[in-house]
C-alpha positions as semicolon CSV with decimal commas, in nm:
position;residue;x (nm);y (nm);z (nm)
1;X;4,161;-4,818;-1,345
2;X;3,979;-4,535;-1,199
3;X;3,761;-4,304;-1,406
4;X;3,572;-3,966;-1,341
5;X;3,197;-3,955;-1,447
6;X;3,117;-3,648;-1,676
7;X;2,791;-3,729;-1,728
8;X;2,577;-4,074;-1,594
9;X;2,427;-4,253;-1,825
10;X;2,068;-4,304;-1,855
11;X;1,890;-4,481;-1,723
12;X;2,180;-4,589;-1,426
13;X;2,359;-4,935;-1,504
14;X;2,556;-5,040;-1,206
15;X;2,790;-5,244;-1,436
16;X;2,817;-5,198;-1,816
17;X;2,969;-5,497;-1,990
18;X;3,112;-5,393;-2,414
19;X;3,347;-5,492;-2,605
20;X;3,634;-5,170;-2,660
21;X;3,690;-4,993;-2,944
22;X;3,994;-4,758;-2,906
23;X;4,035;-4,461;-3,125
24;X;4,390;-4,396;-3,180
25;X;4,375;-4,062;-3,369
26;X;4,189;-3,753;-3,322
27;X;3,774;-3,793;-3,421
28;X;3,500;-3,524;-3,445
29;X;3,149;-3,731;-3,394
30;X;3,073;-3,460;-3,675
31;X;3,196;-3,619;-3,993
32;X;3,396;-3,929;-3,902
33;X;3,055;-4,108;-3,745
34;X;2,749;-4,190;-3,956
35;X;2,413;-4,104;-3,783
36;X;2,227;-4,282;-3,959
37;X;2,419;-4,647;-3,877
38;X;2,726;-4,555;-3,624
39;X;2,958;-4,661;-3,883
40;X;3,299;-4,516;-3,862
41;X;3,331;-4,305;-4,207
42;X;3,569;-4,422;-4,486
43;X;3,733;-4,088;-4,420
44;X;3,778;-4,113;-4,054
45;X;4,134;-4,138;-3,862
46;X;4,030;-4,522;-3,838
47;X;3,985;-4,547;-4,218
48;X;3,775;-4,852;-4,071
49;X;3,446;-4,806;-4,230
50;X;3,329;-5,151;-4,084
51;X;3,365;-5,054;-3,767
52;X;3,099;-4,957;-3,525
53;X;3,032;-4,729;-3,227
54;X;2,705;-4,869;-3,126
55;X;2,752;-5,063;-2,834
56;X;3,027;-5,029;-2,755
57;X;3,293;-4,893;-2,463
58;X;3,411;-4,590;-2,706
59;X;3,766;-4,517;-2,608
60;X;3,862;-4,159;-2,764
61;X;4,162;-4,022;-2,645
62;X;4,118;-3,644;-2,882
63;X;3,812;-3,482;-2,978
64;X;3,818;-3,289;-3,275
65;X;3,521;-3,037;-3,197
66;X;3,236;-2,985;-3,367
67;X;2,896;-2,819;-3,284
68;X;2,740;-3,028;-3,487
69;X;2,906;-3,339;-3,262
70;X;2,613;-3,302;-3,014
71;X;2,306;-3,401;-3,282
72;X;2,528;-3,704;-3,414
73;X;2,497;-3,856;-3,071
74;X;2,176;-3,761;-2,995
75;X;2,106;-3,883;-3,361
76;X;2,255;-4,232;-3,247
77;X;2,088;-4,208;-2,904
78;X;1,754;-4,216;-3,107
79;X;1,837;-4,474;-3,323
80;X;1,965;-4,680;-3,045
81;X;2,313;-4,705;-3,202
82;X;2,495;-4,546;-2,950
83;X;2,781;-4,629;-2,774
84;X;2,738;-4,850;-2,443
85;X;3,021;-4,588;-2,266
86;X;3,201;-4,314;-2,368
87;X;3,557;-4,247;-2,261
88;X;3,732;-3,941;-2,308
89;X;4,084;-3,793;-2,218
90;X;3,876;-3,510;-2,092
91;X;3,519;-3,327;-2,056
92;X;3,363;-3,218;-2,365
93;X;3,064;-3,004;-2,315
94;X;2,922;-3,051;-2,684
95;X;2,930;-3,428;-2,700
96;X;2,785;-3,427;-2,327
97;X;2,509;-3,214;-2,476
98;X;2,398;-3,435;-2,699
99;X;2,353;-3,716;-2,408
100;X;2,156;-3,465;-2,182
101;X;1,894;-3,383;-2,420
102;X;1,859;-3,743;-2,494
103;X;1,859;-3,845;-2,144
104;X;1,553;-3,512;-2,094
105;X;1,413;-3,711;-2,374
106;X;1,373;-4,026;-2,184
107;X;1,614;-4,241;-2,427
108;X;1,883;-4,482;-2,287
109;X;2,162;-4,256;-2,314
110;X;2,553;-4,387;-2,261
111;X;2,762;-4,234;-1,956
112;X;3,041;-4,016;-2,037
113;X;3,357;-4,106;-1,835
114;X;3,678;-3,923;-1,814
115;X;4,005;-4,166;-1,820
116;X;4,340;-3,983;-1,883
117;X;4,524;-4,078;-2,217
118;X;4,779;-4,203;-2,064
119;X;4,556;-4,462;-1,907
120;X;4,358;-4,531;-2,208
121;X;4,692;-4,627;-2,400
122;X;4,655;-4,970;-2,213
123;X;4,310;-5,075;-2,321
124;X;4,336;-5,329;-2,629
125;X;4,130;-5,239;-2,913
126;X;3,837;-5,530;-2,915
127;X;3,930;-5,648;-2,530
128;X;3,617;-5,686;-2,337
129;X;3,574;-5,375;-2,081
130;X;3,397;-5,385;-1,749
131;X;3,301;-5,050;-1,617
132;X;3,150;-5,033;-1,292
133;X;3,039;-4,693;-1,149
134;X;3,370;-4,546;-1,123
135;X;3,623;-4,811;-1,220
136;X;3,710;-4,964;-1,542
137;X;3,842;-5,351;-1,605
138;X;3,908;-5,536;-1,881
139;X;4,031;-5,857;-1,987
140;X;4,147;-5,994;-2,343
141;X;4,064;-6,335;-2,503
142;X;4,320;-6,507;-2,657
143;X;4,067;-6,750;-2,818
């Protein structure tokens, strides 16, 4: 599948190898993602409160906006809990804030792709993603 970079990550990976976890429902960084651990809240749209973003190849097909969004991933990008990719149905200018001042900062910051929903719909939750420059890949083990 082809994807649009928003935002490269920092510093460049040519290929970023994570395991996917695919948001279903709307999230707002602000509120349904801890800070502090990158757990998903108990009150998210996941209602998964084991689950977590760090690492991983974040598949979010809605925002729900939030100034605030911005500090929760630079928050994460501190604590090195952030995600290993971002994908998004489309550009969000907050959350990409909150990678560029971490990426001024000189922390490894995730890139923020662009992937329609549509696309998105066929990426397993858990499947292990392969996302080189522009193109994403992934594969699912049966095992």
């Amino acid at each position: 599948m082809q994807c649009e970079i928003i935002l490269a990550g920092f510093p460049e990976v040519e290929v970023i190898r994570a395991k996917a976890l695919v948001l279903p429902e709307p999230i707002s960084f602000w509120g349904d993602v801890s800070s502090t651990d990158g757990r998903l809240l108990q009150h998210s749209p996941c209602n998964d409160r084991e689950r977590l973003v760090g690492g991983s190849a974040l598949f979010i097909r809605e925002l729900r906006g939030s100034s605030s969004a911005s500090s929760v991933l630079l928050e994460l990008i501190y604590r090195r809990l952030a995600p290993a990719a971002i994908i998004l149905d489309s550009p969000d200018a907050i959350l990409a804030l909150g990678a560029i001042v971490g990426r001024e900062m000189g922390w490894p910051t995730p890139p923020i792709l662009r992937l329609p929903a549509c696309a998105q719909t066929v990426v397993p939750d858990g499947a292990k993603v392969v996302i080189a420059h522009t193109s994403i890949s992934f594969s699912v083990d049966d095992s």
